[in-house]
KESE-160295 format. One record per residue (C-alpha): residue number from 1; residue in three letters; x, y negated, z. Coordinates in Angstrom, 2 decimals. Last residue first. Example, Ala and Ser with C-alpha at 12.3 -4.5 7.8 and 13.67 -1.06 7.14 Angstrom:
! KESE-160295
+-----+------+---------+---------+---------+
!  nr ! rest !       X !       Y !       Z !
+-----+------+---------+---------+---------+
!   2 !  SER !   13.67 !    1.06 !    7.14 !
!   1 !  ALA !   12.30 !    4.50 !    7.80 !
+-----+------+---------+---------+---------+
This chain:
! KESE-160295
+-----+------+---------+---------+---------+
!  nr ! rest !       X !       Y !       Z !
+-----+------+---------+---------+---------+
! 112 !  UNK !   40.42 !  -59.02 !  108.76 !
! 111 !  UNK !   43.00 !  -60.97 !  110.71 !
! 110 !  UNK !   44.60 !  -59.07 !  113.15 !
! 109 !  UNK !   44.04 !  -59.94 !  117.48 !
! 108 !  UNK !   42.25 !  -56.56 !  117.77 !
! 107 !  UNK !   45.43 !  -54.40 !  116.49 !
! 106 !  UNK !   47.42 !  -56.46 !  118.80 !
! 105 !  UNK !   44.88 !  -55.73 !  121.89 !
! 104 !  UNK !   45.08 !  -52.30 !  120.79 !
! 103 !  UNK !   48.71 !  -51.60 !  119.97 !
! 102 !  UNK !   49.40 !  -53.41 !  123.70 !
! 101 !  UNK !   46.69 !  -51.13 !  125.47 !
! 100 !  UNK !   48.31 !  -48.20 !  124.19 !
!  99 !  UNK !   51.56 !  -48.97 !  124.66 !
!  98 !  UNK !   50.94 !  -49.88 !  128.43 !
!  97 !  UNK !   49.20 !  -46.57 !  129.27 !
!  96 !  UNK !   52.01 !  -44.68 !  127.47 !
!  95 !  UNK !   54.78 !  -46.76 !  129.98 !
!  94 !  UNK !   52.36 !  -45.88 !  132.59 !
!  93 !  UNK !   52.32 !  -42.49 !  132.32 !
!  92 !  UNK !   56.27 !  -42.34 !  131.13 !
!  91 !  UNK !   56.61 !  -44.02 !  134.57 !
!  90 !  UNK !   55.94 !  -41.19 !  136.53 !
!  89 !  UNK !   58.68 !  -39.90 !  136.87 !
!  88 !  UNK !   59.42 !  -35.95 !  135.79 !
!  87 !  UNK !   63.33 !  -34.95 !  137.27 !
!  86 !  UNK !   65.84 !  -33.01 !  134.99 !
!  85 !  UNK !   68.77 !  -35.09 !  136.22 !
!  84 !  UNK !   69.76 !  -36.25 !  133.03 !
!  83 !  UNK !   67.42 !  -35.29 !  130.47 !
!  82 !  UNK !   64.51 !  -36.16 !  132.70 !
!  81 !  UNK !   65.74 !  -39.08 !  133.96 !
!  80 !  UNK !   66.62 !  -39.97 !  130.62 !
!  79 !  UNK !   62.99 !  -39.94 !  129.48 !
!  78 !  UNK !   61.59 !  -41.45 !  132.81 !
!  77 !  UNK !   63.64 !  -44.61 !  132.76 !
!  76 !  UNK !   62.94 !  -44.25 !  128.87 !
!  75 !  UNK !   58.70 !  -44.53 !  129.06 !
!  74 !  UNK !   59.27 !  -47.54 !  131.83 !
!  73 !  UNK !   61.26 !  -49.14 !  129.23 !
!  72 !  UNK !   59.05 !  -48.81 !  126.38 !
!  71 !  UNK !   55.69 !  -50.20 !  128.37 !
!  70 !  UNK !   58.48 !  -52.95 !  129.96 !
!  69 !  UNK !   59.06 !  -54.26 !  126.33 !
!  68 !  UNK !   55.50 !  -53.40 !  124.99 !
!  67 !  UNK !   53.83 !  -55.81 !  127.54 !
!  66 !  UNK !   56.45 !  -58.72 !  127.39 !
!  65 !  UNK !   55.90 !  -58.68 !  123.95 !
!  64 !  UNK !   52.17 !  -59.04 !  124.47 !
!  63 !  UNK !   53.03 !  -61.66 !  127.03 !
!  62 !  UNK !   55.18 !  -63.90 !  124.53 !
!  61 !  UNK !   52.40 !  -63.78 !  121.84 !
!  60 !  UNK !   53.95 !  -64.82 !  118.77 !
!  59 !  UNK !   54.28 !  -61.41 !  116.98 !
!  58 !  UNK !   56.16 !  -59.97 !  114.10 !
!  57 !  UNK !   59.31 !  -59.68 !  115.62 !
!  56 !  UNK !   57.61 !  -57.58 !  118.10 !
!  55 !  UNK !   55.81 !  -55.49 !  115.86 !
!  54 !  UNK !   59.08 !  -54.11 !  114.26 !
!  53 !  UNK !   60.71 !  -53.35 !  117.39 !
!  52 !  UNK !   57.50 !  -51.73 !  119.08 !
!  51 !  UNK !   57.21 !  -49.35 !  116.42 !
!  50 !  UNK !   61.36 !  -48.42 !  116.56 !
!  49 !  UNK !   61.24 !  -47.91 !  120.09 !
!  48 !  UNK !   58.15 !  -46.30 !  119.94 !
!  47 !  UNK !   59.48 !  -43.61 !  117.63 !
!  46 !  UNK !   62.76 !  -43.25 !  118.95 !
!  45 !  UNK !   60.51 !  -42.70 !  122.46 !
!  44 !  UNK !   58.78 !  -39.98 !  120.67 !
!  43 !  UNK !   61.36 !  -38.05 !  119.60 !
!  42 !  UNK !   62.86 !  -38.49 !  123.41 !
!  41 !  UNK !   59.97 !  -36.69 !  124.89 !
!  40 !  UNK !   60.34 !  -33.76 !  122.51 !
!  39 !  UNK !   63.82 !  -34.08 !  123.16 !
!  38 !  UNK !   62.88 !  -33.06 !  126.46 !
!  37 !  UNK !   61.98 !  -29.55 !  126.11 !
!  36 !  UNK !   59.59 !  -28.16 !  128.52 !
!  35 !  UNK !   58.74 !  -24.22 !  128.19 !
!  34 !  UNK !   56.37 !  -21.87 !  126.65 !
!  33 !  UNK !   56.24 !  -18.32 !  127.53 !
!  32 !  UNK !   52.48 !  -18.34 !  127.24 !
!  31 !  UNK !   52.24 !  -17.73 !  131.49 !
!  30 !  UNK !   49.99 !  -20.60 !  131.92 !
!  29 !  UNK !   51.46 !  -23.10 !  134.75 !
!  28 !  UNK !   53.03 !  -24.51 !  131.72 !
!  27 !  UNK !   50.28 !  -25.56 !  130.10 !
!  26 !  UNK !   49.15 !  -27.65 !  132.68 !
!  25 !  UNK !   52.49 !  -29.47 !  132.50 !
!  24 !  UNK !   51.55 !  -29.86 !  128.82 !
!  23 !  UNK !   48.17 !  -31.16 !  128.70 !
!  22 !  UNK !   49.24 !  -34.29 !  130.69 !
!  21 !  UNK !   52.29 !  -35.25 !  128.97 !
!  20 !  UNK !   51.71 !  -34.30 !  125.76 !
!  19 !  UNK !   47.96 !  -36.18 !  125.61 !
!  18 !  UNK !   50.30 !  -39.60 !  126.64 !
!  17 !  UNK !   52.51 !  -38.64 !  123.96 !
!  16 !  UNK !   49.84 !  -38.15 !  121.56 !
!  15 !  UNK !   48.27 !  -41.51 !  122.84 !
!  14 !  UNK !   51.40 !  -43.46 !  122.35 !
!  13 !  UNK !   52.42 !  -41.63 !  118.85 !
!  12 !  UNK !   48.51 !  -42.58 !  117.50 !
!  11 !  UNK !   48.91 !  -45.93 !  118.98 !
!  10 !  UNK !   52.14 !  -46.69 !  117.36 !
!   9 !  UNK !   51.68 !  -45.69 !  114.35 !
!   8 !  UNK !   48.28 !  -47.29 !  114.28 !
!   7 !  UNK !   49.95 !  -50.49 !  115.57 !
!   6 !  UNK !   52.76 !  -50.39 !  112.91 !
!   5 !  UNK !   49.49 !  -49.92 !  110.14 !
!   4 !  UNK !   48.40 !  -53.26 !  111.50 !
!   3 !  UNK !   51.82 !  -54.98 !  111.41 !
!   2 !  UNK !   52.18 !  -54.00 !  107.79 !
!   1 !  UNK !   48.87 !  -55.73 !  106.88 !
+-----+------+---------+---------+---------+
């Protein structure tokens, strides 16, 4: 039961990051005075690092580890690029895209 309520954490934090980084960039072009902060960004890779941790210790599929492995790297190439050189890659796209479908297909796979 703990592993489902891990993939709802980590759904809901995939898909609000994915709904971040779309919405916001067109938010920007919007003169509201609002700005890009990337520990935003980083928040919510601590949070998927952490989700994905715990789930895979818990699971026994090699390829849905595999999955949330690269999904989380991808989304911190793009993090620290971003803090570092203060670039946007694409990756966090994917890497959100890859989360998502990972918490779903493990979610599906649960005993009810």
């Amino acid at each position: 039961m703990k592993s489902k309520i891990l993939d709802v954490v980590g759904l809901s934090a995939a898909v609000l990051c994915l709904i971040h980084c779309i919405v916001f960039p067109l938010l920007i072009v919007i003169p509201l005075g609002l700005s890009h902060h990337p520990l935003v960004d980083l928040a919510f890779l601590i949070i998927g690092i952490a989700v994905v941790y715990r789930i895979s210790k818990k699971t026994q599929r090699i390829w849905l580890k595999m999955l949330f492995v690269v999904s989380i790297l991808l989304i911190s190439v793009s993090v620290f690029a971003d803090m570092v050189f203060e670039i946007h890659l694409p990756f966090i796209y994917l890497g959100a895209i890859g989360l998502i479908t990972g918490h779903l297909i493990n979610f599906n796979h649960h005993k009810h």
